[in-house]
C-alpha positions as CSV (number, residue, x, y, z in Angstrom):
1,X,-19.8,-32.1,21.9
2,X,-21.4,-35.1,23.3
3,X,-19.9,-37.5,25.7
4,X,-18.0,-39.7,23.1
5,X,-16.8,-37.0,20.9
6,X,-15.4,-35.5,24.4
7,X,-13.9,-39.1,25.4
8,X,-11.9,-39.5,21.6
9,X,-11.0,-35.7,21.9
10,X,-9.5,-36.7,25.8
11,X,-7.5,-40.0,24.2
12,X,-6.7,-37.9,20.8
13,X,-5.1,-35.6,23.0
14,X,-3.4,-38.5,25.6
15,X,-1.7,-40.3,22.6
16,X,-0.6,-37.2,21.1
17,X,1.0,-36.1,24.2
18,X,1.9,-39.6,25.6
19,X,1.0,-38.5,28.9
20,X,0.1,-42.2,30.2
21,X,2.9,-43.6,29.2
22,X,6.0,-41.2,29.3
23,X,7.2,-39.9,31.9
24,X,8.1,-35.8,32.0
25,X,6.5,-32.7,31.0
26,X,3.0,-32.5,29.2
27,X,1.0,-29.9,27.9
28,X,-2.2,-28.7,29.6
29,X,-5.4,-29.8,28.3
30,X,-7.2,-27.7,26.3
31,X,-10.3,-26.0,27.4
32,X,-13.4,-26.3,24.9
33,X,-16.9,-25.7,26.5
34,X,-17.7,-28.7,28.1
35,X,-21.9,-29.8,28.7
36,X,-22.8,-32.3,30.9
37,X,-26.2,-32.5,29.8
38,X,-27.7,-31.6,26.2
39,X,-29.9,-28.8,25.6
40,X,-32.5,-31.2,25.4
41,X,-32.4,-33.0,28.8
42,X,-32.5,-32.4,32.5
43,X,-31.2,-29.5,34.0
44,X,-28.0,-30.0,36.0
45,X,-28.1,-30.5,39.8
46,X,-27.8,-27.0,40.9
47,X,-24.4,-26.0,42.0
48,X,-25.0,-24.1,45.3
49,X,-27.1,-26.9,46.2
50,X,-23.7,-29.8,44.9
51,X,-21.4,-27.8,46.7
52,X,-23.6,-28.0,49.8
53,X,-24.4,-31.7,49.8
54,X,-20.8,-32.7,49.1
55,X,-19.2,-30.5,51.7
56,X,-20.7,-32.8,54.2
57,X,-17.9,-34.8,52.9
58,X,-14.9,-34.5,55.3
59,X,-11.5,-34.2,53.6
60,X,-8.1,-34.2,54.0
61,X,-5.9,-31.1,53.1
62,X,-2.9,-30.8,50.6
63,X,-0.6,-28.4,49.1
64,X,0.4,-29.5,45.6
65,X,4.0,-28.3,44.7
66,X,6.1,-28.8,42.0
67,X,9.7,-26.8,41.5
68,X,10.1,-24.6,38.6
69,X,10.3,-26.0,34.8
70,X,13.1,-23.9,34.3
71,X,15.5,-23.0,37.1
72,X,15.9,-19.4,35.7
73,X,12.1,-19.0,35.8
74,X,11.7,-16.0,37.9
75,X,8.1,-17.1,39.0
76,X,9.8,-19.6,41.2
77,X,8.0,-23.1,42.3
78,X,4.1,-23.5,41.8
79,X,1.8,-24.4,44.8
80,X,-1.9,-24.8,45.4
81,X,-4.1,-26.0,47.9
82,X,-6.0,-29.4,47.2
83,X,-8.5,-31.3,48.7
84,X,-9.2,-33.6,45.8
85,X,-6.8,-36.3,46.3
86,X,-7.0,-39.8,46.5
87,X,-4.8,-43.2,46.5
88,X,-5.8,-44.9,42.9
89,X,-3.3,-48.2,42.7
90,X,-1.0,-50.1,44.9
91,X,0.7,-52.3,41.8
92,X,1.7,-50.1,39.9
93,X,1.8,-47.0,43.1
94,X,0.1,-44.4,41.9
95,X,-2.3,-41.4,43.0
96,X,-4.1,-38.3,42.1
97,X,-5.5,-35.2,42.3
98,X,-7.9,-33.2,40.3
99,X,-7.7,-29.6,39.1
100,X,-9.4,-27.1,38.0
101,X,-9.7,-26.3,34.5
102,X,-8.9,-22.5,34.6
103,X,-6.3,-22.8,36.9
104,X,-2.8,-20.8,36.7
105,X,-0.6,-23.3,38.9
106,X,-1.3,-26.3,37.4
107,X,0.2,-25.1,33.5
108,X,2.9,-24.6,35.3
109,X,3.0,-28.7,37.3
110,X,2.0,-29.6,33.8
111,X,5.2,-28.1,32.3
112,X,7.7,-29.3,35.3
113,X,6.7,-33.0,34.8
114,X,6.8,-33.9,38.6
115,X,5.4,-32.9,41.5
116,X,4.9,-33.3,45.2
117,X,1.7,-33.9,47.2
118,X,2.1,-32.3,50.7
119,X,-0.8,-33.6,53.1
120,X,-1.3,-30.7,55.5
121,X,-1.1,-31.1,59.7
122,X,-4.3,-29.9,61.7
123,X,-2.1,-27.3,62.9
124,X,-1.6,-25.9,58.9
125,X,-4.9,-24.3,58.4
126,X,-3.2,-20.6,57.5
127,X,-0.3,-22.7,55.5
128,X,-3.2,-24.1,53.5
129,X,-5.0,-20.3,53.2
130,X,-1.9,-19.1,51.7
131,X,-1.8,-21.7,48.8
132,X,-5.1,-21.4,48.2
133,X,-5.1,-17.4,46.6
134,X,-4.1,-16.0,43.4
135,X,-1.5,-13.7,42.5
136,X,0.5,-13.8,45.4
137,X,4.2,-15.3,46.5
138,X,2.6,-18.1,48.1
139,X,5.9,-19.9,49.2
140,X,7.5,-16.6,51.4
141,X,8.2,-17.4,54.5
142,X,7.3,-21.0,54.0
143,X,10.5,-22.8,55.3
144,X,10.8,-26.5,52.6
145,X,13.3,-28.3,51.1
146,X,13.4,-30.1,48.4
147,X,11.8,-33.7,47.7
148,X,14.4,-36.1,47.2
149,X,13.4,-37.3,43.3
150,X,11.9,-34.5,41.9
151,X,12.9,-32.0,43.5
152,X,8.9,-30.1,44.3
153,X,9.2,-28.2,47.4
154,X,8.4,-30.9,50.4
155,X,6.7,-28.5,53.6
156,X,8.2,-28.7,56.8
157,X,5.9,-29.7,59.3
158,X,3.0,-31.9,56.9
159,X,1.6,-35.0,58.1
160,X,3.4,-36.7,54.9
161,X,4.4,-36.4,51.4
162,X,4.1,-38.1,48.1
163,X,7.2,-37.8,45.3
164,X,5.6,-37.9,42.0
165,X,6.2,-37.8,37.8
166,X,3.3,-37.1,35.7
167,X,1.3,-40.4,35.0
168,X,-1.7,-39.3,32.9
169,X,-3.8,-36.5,32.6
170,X,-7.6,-37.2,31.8
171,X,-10.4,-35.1,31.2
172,X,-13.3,-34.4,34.4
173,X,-15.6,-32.1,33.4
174,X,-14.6,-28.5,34.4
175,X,-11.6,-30.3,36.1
176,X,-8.6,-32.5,34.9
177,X,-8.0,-35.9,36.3
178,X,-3.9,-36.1,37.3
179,X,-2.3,-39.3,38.1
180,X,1.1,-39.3,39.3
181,X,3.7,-42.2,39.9
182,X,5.0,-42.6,42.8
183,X,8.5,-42.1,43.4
184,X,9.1,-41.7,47.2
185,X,7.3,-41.0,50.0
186,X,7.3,-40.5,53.8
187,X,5.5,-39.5,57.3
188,X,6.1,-37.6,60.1
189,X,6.1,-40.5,62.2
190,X,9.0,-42.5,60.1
191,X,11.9,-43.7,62.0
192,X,13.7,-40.4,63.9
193,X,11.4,-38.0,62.3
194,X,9.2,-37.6,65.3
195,X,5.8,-38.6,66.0
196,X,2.5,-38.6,63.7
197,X,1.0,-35.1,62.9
198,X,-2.7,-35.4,63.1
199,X,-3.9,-34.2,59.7
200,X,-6.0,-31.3,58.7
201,X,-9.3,-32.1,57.9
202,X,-11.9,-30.1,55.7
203,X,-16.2,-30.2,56.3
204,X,-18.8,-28.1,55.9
205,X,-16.8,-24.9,54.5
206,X,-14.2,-25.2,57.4
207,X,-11.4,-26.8,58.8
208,X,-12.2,-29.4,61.8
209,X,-10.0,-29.0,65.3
């Protein structure tokens, strides 16, 4: 599929779901085998080599959460670490995050509707290790309450924090593109909540600090 049949297949799929205009749940994209390039042309950038060059782009940290679709859902709240996440608009507020493709959390996000964007403190580096495996409880022990609109668990102790609904979901290659709308926010520094937390920062295959 070449890059237009891939871009109607992405807005087929948008309208369908309504997922940049209505606010809630949405369905996962699917995942087809996706080509950058054709058979034909050059070979991609090698990825050892992308990975390498792009890690000497420092990064913030995050922990994506969102509480569970349904309350009964013995799997609990989903969680995963992110460094892929950006401020995209001020008018209307909104920002985002990508995800991979294969991943197991973010069905789960997709399915809550809402979600909250943790951005980690320097002193969260084994928080961030624990939301970053498979398989495993990642939120015991991790003391959060709940975010005040939707409800994602909100970290104790991160640098700040981003309330968000489901936006729009677009296609990225092996990722997806999420924007969420922002509903609330706030930082460790606001009012009585204490001074700034300097935030975790990600280069070169580690954390800086």
């Amino acid at each position: 599929m070449g890059h237009a049949g891939m871009a109607a297949a992405a807005v087929r799929y948008l309208r369908s779901a309504g997922a940049p205009t209505v606010a809630g749940p949405v369905e996962a994209l699917p995942r087809p085998d996706l080509r950058a390039v054709g058979e034909d042309e050059r070979a991609p950038v090698d990825p050892a080599r992308f990975r390498y060059v792009l890690g000497h782009f420092a990064t913030g940290v995050t922990v994506v959460t969102a509480p569970a679709a349904d309350p009964e859902d013995p799997a609990g709240p989903a969680g995963f670490a992110c460094q892929s996440f950006a401020a995209l608009s001020l008018d209307p507020p909104l920002i985002c995050f990508m995800v991979g493709r294969t991943s197991t959390t973010w069905p789960r996000i997709a399915r809550a509707g809402v979600f909250c964007v943790n951005v980690l403190g320097a002193h969260q580096g084994d928080l961030c290790r624990g939301f970053a495996v498979s398989g495993a409880d990642k939120f015991a022990g991790v003391v959060h309450d709940a975010a005040p609109v939707s409800g994602s668990p909100r970290l104790a102790g991160a640098a700040a924090w981003i309330d968000c609904t489901i936006h729009a979901v677009h296609t990225g290659g092996d990722h997806l593109i999420v924007v969420g709308r922002v509903d609330a926010l706030g930082a460790s520094g606001d009012g009585d909540e204490g001074a700034d937390v300097p935030p975790l920062l990600f280069h070169k295959g580690r954390f800086l600090g």
